[in-house]
FIRO-88929 format. One record per residue (C-alpha): residue number from 0; residue in three letters; x, y, z. Coordinates in nm, 3 decimals. Example, Ala and Ser with C-alpha at 12.3 -4.5 7.8 and 13.67 -1.06 7.14 Angstrom:
BEGIN
R    k    r       px       py       pz
R    0  ALA    1.230   -0.450    0.780
R    1  SER    1.367   -0.106    0.714
//
This chain:
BEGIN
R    k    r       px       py       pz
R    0  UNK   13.055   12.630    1.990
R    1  UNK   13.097   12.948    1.828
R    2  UNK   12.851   12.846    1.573
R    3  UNK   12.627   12.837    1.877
R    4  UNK   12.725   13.119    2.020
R    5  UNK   12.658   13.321    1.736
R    6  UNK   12.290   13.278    1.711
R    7  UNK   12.261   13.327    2.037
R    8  UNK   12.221   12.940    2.125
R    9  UNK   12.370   12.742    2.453
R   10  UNK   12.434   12.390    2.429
R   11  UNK   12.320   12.155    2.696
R   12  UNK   12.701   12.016    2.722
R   13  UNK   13.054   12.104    2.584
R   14  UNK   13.203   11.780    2.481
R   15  UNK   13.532   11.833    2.517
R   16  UNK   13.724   11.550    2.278
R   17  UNK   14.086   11.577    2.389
R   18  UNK   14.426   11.540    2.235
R   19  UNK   14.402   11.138    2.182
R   20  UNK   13.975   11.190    2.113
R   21  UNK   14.117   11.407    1.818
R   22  UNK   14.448   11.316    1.703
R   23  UNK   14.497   10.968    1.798
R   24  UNK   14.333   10.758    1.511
R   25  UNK   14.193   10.436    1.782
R   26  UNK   14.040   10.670    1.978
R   27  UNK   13.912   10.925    1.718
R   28  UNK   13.627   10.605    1.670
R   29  UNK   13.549   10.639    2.095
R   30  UNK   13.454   11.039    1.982
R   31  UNK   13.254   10.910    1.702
R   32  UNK   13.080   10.671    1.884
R   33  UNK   13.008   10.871    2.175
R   34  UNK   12.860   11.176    1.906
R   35  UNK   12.672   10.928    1.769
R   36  UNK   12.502   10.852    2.140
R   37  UNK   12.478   11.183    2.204
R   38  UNK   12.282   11.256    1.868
R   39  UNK   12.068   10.950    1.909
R   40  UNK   11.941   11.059    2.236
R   41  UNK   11.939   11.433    2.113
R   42  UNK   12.147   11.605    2.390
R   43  UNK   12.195   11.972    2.211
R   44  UNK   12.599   11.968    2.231
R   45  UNK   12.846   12.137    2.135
R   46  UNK   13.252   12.109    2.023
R   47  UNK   13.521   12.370    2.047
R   48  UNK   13.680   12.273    1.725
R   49  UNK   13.992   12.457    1.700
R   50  UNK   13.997   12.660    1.960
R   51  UNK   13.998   12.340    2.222
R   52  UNK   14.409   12.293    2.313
R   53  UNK   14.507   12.050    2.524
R   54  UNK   14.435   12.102    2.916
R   55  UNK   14.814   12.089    3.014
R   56  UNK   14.761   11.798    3.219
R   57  UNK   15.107   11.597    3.041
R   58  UNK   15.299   11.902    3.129
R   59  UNK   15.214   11.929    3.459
R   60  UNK   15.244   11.494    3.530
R   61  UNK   15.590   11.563    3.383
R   62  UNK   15.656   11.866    3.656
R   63  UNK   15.618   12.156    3.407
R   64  UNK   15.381   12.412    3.594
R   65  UNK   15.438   12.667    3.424
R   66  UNK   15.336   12.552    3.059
R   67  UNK   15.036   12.360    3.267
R   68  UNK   14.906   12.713    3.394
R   69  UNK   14.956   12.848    3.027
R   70  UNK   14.781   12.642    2.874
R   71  UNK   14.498   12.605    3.134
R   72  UNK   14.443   13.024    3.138
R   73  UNK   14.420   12.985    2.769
R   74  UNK   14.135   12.720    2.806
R   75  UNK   13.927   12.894    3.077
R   76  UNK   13.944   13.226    2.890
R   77  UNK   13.772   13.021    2.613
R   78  UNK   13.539   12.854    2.881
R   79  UNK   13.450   13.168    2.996
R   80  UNK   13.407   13.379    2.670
R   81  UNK   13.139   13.130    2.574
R   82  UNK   12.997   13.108    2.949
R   83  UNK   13.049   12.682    2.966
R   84  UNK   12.880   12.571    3.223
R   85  UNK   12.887   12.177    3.222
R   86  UNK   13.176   11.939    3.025
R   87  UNK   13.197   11.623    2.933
R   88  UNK   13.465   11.428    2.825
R   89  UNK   13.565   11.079    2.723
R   90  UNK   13.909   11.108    2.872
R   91  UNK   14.003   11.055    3.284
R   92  UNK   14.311   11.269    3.276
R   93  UNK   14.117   11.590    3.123
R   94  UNK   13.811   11.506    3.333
R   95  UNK   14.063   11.507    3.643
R   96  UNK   14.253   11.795    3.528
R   97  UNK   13.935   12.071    3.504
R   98  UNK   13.739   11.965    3.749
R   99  UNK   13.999   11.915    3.995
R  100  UNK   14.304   12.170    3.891
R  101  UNK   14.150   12.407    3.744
R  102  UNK   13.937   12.589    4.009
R  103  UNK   14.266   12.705    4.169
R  104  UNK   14.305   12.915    3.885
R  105  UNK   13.973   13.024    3.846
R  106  UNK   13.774   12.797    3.632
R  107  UNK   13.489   12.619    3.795
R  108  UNK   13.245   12.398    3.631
R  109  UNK   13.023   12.102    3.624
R  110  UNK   13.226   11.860    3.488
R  111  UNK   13.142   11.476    3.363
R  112  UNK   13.319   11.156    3.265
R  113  UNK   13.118   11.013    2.952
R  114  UNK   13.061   10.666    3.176
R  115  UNK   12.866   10.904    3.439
R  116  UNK   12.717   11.064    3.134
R  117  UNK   12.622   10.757    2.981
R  118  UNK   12.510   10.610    3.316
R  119  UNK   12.282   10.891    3.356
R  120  UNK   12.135   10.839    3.020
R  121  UNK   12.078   10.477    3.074
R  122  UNK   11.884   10.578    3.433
R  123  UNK   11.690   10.738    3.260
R  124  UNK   11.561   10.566    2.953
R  125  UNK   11.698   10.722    2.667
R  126  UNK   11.951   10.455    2.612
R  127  UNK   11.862   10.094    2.638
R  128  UNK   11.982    9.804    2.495
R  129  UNK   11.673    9.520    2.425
R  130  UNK   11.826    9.213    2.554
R  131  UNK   12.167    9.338    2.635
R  132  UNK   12.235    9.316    2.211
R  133  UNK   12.532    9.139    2.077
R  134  UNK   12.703    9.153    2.388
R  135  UNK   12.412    8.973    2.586
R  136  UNK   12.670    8.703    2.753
R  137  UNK   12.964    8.788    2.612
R  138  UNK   13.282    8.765    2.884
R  139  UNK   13.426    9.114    2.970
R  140  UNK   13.619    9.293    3.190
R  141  UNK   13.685    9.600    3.275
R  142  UNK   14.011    9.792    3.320
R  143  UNK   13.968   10.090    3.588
R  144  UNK   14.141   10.367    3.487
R  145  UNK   14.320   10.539    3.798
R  146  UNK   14.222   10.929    3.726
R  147  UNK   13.866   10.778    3.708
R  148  UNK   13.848   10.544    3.954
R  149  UNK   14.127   10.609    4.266
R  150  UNK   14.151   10.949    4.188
R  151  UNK   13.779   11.034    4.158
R  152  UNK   13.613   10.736    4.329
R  153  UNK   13.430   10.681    4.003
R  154  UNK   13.396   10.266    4.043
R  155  UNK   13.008   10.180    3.972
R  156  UNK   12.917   10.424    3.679
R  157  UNK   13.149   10.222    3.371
R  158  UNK   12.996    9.900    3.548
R  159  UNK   12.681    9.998    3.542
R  160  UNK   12.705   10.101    3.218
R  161  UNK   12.840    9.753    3.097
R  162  UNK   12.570    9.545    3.319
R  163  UNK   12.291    9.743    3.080
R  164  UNK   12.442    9.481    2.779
R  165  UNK   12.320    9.207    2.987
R  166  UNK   12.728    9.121    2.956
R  167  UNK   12.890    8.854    3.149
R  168  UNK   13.113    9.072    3.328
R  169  UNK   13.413    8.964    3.528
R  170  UNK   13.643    9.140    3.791
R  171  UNK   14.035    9.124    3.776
R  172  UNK   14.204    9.020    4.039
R  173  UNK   14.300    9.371    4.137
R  174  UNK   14.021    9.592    4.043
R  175  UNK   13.837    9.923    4.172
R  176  UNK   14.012   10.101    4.434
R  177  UNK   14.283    9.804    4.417
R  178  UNK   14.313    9.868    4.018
R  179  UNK   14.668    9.883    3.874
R  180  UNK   14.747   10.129    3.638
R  181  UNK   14.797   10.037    3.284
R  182  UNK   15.144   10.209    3.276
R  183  UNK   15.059   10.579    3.093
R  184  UNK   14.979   10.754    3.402
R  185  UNK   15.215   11.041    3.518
R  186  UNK   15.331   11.121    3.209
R  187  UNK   15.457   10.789    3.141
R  188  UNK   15.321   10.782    2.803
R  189  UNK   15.493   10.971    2.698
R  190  UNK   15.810   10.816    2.750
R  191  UNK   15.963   10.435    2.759
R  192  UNK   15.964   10.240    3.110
R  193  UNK   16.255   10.199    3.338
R  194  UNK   16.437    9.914    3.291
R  195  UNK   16.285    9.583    3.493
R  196  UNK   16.117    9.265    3.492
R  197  UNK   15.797    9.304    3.312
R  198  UNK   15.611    9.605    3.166
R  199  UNK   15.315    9.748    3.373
R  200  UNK   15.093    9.732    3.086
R  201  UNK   15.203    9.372    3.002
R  202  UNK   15.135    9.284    3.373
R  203  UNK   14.745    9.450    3.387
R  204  UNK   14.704    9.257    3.050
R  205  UNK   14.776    8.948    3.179
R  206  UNK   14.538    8.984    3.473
R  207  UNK   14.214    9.079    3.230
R  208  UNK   14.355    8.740    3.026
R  209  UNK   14.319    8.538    3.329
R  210  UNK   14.004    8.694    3.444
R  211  UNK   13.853    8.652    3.087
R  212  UNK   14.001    8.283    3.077
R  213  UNK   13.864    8.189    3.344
R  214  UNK   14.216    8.074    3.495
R  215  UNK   14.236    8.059    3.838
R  216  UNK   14.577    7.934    3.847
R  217  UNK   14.696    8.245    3.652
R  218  UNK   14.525    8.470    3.859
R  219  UNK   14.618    8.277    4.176
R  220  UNK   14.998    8.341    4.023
R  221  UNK   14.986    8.728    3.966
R  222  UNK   15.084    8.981    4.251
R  223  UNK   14.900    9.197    4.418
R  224  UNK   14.578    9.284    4.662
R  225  UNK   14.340    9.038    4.600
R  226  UNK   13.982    9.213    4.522
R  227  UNK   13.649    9.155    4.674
R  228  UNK   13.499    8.970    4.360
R  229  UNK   13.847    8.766    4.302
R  230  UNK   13.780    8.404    4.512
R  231  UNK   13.509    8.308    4.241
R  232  UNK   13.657    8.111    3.942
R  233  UNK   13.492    8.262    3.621
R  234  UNK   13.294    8.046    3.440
R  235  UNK   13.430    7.919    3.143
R  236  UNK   13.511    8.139    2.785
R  237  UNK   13.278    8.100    2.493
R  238  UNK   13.492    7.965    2.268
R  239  UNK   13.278    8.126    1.985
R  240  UNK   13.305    8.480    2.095
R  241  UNK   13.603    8.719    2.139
R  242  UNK   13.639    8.850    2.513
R  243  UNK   13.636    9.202    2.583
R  244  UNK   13.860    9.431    2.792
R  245  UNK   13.660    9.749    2.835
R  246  UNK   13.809   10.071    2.905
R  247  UNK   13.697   10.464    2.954
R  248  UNK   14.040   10.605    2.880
R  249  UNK   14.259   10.680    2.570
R  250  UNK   14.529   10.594    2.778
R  251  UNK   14.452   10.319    2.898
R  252  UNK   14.284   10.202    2.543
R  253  UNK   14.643   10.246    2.429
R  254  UNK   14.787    9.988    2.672
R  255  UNK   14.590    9.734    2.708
R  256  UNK   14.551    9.719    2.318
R  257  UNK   14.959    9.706    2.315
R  258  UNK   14.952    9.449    2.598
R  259  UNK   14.751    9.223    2.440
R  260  UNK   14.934    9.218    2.127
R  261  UNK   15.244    9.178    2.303
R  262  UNK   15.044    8.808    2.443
R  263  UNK   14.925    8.737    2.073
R  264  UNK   14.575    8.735    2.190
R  265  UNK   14.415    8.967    1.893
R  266  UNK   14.248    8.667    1.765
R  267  UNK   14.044    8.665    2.071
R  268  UNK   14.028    8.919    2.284
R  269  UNK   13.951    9.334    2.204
R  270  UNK   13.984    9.624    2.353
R  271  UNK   13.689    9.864    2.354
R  272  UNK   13.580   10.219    2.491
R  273  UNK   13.238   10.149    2.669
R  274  UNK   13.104   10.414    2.431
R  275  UNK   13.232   10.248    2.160
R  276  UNK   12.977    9.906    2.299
R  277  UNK   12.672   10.135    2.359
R  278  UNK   12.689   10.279    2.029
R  279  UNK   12.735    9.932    1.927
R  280  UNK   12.447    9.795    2.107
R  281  UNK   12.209   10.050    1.972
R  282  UNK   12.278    9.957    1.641
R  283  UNK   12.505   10.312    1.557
R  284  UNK   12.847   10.161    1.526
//
């Protein structure tokens, strides 16, 4: 950005990567793939580099206000000095956290989740997929993450997103604005759950099993709100392809990646970013 800035040059969008989109090694291939989609398509962007810090949204989930309002001053000072305008990010919980938080203290933007971004670029011909590429048929579902999708009503975009692969793409039992959280939210990353029967994430992994399994018995067997899409038994798996849990969170890519080790199912099932399939599909991985 200041690169930018200093000949006098705005870019169309900040992308703004994020703690995990920087530091966390998994996810540091997400802000790789998504760069890659964003130079394929040429959208002028632009990257804060070291003078990005993290939006305080841990400290806040974890009831620190103070450090939150620290650290989000810091960030709209920078927003501000460079006159940002429109964000995007590839992570729910900082997409949540400036568009919704940060107006209160003064910073107000146009701010985008990469699977609206993506969406958008998909509308409108600049990324297509001829025959849904390698994915065309493959079985995958998708995990909603709840800063995305309860807590911004963002259901339709990562969907539509997925549908352009030409994907056979199955709902969990509880999905949309039903979801269950993969476990992080709230600051519970960031620490290790409360004693009890099962682990959250182990739970949500065992519903996007039985979704991607096609086991109706399984699903039939796991609490919770059944979903609009959840009386039809899935077709059968491909034996001859892995299954796919798609996400649109670092968070969430953490837990679900963790769950299904913890089921042994690494042989056959992976977890990816939807950017990370795009990129894929266009032949940029």
């Amino acid at each position: 950005m200041a690169d930018l800035a200093a000949k006098g040059e705005e870019p169309e969008i900040l992308f703004w990567v994020g703690c995990a989109g920087a530091f966390d090694d998994r996810y540091k291939r997400v802000t790789r793939a998504f760069v890659r989609i964003l130079e394929h398509v040429g959208v002028k962007y632009a990257v804060l580099g070291m003078e990005e810090t993290c939006t305080g949204d841990p400290a806040k989930r974890a009831g620190n206000e103070f450090l939150f309002q620290m650290q989000a001053m810091q960030n709209i000072t920078t927003f501000e000095g460079y006159g940002v305008k429109k964000i995007v990010t590839a992570c729910p919980h900082c997409f949540n956290t400036i568009k919704n938080e940060y107006p209160a203290l003064g910073g107000n933007y146009e701010v985008i989740h990469h699977s609206t971004f993506l969406q958008q670029l998909i509308n409108e011909g600049r990324v297509g997929m001829a025959g849904g590429g390698e994915f065309k048929g493959q079985r995958i579902t998708f995990h909603d993450s709840c800063y995305l999708g309860r807590s911004n009503n963002i259901y339709e975009a990562p969907r539509d997103v997925l549908a352009a692969l030409d994907a056979d793409l199955v709902e969990m039992k509880r999905s949309k604005a039903n979801g269950l959280c993969c476990g992080a939210g709230g600051a519970q990353m960031w620490k290790e759950p409360e004693p009890g029967k099962k682990d959250i994430n182990v739970e949500r992994t065992e519903e996007a099993l039985a979704a991607l399994d096609g086991n109706a018995a399984a699903l039939a067997s796991l609490n919770g709100v059944e979903s609009g899409n959840a009386g039809a038994t899935p077709a059968p798996r491909n034996g001859q392809q892995s299954s796919i849990i798609a996400v649109s969170c670092p968070f969430c890519m953490t837990m679900m990646s963790d769950g299904v080790k913890n089921k042994e199912r690494e042989n056959n099932v992976q977890v990816f970013d939807i950017a990370e399939l795009i990129a894929t599909a266009e032949g940029l991985g």
